[in-house]
C-alpha positions in Angstrom: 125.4 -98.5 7.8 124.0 -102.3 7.3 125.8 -103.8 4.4 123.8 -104.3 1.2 124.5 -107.7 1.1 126.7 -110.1 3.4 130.3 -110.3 2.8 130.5 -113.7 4.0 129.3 -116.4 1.8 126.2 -119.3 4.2 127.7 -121.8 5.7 126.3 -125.3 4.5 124.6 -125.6 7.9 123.1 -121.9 7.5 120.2 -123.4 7.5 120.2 -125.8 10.5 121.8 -122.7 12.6 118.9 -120.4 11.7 116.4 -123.1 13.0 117.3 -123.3 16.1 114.4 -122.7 18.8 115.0 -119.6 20.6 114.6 -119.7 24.2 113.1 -116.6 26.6 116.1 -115.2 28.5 114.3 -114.5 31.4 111.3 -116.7 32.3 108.7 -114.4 34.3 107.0 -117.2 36.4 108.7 -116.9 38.9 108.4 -112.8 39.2 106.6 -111.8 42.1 103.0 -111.2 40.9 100.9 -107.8 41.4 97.7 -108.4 44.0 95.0 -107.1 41.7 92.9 -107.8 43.8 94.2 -105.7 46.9 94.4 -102.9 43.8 91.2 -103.1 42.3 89.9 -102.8 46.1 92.1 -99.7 47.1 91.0 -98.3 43.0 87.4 -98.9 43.6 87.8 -96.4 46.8 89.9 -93.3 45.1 89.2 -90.6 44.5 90.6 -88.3 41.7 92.6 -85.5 43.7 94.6 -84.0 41.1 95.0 -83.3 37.3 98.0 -82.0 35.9 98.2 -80.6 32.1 101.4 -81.4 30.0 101.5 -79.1 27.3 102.7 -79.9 24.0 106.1 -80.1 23.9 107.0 -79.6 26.9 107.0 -81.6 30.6 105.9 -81.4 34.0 106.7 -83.7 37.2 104.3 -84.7 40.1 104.6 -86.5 43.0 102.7 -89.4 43.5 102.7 -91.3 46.6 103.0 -95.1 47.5 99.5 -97.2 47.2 97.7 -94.1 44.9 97.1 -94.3 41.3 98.3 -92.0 38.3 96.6 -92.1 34.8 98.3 -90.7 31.8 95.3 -89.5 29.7 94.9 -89.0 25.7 92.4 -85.7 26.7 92.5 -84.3 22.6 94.0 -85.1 19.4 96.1 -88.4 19.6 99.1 -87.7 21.2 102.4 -89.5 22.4 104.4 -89.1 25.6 107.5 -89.7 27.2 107.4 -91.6 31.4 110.3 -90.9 33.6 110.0 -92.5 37.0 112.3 -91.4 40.3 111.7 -92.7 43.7 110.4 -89.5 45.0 113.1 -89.7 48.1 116.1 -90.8 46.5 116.7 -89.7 42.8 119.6 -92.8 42.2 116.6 -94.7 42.2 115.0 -94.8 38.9 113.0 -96.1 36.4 115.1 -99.3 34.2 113.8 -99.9 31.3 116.3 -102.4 29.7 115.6 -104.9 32.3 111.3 -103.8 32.7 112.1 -104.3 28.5 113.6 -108.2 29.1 111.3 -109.5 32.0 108.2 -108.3 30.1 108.8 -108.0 26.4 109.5 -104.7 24.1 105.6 -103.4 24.7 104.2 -102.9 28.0 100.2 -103.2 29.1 97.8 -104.3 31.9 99.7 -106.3 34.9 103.1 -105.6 33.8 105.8 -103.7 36.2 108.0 -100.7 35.8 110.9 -102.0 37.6 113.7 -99.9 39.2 117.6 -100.0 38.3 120.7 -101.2 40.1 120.7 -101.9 43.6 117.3 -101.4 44.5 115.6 -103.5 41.9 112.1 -103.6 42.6 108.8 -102.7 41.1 108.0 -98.9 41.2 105.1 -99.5 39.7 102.3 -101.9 38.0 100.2 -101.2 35.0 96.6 -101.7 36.4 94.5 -100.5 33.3 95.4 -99.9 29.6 92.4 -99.2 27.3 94.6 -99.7 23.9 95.1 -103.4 25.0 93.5 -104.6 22.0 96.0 -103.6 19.6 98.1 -106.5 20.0 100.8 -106.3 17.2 99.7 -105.3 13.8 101.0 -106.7 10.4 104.0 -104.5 10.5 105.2 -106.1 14.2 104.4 -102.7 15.3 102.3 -102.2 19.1 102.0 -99.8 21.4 103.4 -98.6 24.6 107.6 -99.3 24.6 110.3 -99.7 26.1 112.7 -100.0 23.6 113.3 -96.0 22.2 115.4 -94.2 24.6 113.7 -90.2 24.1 114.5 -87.7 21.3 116.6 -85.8 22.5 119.2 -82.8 21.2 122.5 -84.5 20.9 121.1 -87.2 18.3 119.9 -84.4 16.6 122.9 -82.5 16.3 124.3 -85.8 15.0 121.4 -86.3 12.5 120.6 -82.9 11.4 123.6 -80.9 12.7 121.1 -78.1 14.2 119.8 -77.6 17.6 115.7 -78.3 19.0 115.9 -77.4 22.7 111.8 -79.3 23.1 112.8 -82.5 22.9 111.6 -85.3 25.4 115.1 -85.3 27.1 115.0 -81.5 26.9 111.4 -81.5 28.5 111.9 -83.7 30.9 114.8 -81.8 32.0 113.4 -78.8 32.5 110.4 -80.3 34.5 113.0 -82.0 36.9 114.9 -78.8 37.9 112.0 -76.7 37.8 110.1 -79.4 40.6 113.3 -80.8 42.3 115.1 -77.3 42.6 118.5 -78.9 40.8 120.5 -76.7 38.4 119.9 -77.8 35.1 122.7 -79.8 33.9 122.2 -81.5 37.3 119.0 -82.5 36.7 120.2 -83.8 33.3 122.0 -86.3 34.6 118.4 -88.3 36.3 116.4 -88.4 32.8 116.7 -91.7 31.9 115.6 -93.8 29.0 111.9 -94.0 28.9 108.1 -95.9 28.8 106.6 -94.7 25.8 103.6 -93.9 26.3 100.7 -94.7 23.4 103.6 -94.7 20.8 103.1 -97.1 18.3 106.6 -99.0 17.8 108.2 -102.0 16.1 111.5 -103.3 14.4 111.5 -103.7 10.6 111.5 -107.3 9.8 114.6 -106.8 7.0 116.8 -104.7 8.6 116.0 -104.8 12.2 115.5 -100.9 12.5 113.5 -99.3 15.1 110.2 -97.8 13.6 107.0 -95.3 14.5 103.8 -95.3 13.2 100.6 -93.0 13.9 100.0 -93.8 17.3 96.0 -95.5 17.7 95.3 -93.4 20.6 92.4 -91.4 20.5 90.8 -89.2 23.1 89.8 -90.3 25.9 92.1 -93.2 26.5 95.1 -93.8 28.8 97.1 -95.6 31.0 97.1 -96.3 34.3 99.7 -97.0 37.0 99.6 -98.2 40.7 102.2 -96.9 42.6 104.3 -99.1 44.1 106.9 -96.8 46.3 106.4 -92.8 46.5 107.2 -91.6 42.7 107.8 -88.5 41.2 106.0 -88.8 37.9 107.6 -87.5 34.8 106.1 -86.9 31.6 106.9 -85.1 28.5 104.1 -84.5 25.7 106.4 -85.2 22.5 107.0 -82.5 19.9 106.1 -85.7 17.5 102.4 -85.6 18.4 101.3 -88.7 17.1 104.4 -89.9 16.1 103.4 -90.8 12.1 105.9 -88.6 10.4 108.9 -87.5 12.3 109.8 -86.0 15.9 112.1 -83.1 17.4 110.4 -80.7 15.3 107.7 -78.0 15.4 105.9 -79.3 12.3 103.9 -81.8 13.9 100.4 -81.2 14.9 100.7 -82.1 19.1 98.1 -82.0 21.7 98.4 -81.8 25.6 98.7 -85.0 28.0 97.0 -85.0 31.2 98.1 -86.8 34.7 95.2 -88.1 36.7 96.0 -88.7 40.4 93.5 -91.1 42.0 94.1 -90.9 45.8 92.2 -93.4 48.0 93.1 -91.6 51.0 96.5 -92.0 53.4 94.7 -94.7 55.8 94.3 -97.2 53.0 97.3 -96.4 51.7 98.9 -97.2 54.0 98.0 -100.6 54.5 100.1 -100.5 50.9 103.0 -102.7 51.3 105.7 -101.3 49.5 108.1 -103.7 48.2 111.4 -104.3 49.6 114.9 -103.1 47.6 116.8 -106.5 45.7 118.1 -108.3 48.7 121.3 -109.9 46.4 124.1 -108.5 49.2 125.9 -106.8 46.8 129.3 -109.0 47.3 130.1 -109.3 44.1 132.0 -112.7 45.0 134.5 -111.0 47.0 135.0 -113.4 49.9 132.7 -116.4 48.1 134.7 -119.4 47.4 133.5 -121.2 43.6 
């Protein structure tokens, strides 16, 4: 717990300290940029080929291949959802959202990328449509789509509350994993990773710096939309807080299914897709570099 007050008196340059300009740690400019135009072109000939139903509180998986599109739809009630992202051949390879979270900022929309993790650092996949992109950030410093919660899951639970809820977003997503993948359970565990949050509406209180929900804007018939950039398998959990405007990890909240949208424009123009290369840093470490 914060202290109520500090227990070290201001400095007399307090002040000057606090003013200092901030500077962005990672400057994106230089990020290799998404070709909407090579998108829009492969979007404009897909067709939908699959919809997939998550059901409240719970999570299914779906493989989605490299230069195809996946939409997460709002399709009832306003509804909040978990994103897990593998590389659909090699599991090690996953979604990263602490470094997606510092190259693009704490909420995510159109022509950002969901970057992968350690080695392989690269983008799995863009954001190519986003119809809650006019919320911006409210009065509260609260907006939409995050990377900055991790998942409910059980064992912050059992910390908070001391009892067990097994429908959780970790939880779901689990499940989902072993059930497509084939992986026992525990280790299908150990791939959930922290999470986009889809449509939840997210901030940091401006006097104590704690992470905060709100009632989700999302209304039916919007989404989000993704551009695959390598073969994915899609995870996505339908949170047991529905909207996300009271609490989570409980049964109490009035949830709503999720629906995956797979838009497909067929292999031959997906493959003229080029999938981007893994990091090419050499992975020496400096062992053998002189300073």
């Amino acid at each position: 717990m914060k202290l109520a007050r500090p227990a070290h008196d201001w400095p007399k340059d307090g002040k000057q300290r606090q003013a200092i300009q901030p500077v962005i740690c990672y400057p994106p400019e230089t990020l290799p940029k998404p070709d909407f135009g090579r998108m829009a072109a492969l979007r404009q000939s897909a067709a939908k080929t699959a919809q997939i139903i998550v059901l409240p509180r719970d999570a299914r998986c779906v493989e989605v291949p490299a230069g195809a599109f996946f939409r997460i739809l709002c399709a009832e009630g306003a509804q909040v959802g978990d994103l897990n992202l593998w590389n659909a051949k090699d599991f090690s390879e996953r979604f990263y959202s602490g470094k997606t979270r510092a190259l693009h900022g704490m909420h995510l929309s159109t022509g950002d990328r969901l970057w992968s993790g350690f080695p392989h650092m690269r983008p799995m996949a863009t954001i190519f449509d986003d119809t809650l992109d006019w919320y911006g950030f409210d009065e509260f410093g609260g907006s939409v789509h995050d990377v900055i919660g991790t998942r409910c899951d059980p064992y912050t639970g059992r910390l908070l509350s001391g009892g067990d809820y097994h429908y959780c977003c970790h939880s779901n997503l689990t499940r989902a994993l072993a059930s497509h993948s084939g992986l026992d359970l525990h280790a299908a565990e150990k791939h959930v990773h922290d999470v986009l949050n889809v449509f939840m509406c997210t901030g940091f209180t401006r006097d104590t710096g704690q992470y905060f929900m709100k009632a989700s804007p999302v209304r039916a018939g919007d989404y989000l939309e993704f551009f695959a950039e390598i073969d994915l398998l899609v995870g996505l959990s339908a949170c047991p807080g529905g909207d996300c405007s009271a609490q989570h990890s409980s049964d109490e909240a009035t949830c709503h299914p999720l629906h995956i949208e797979i838009w497909d424009p067929g292999e031959a123009l997906r493959k003229q897709h080029q999938i981007p290369e893994t990091n090419p840093y050499p992975r020496t470490h400096g062992v053998g570099q002189t300073k």
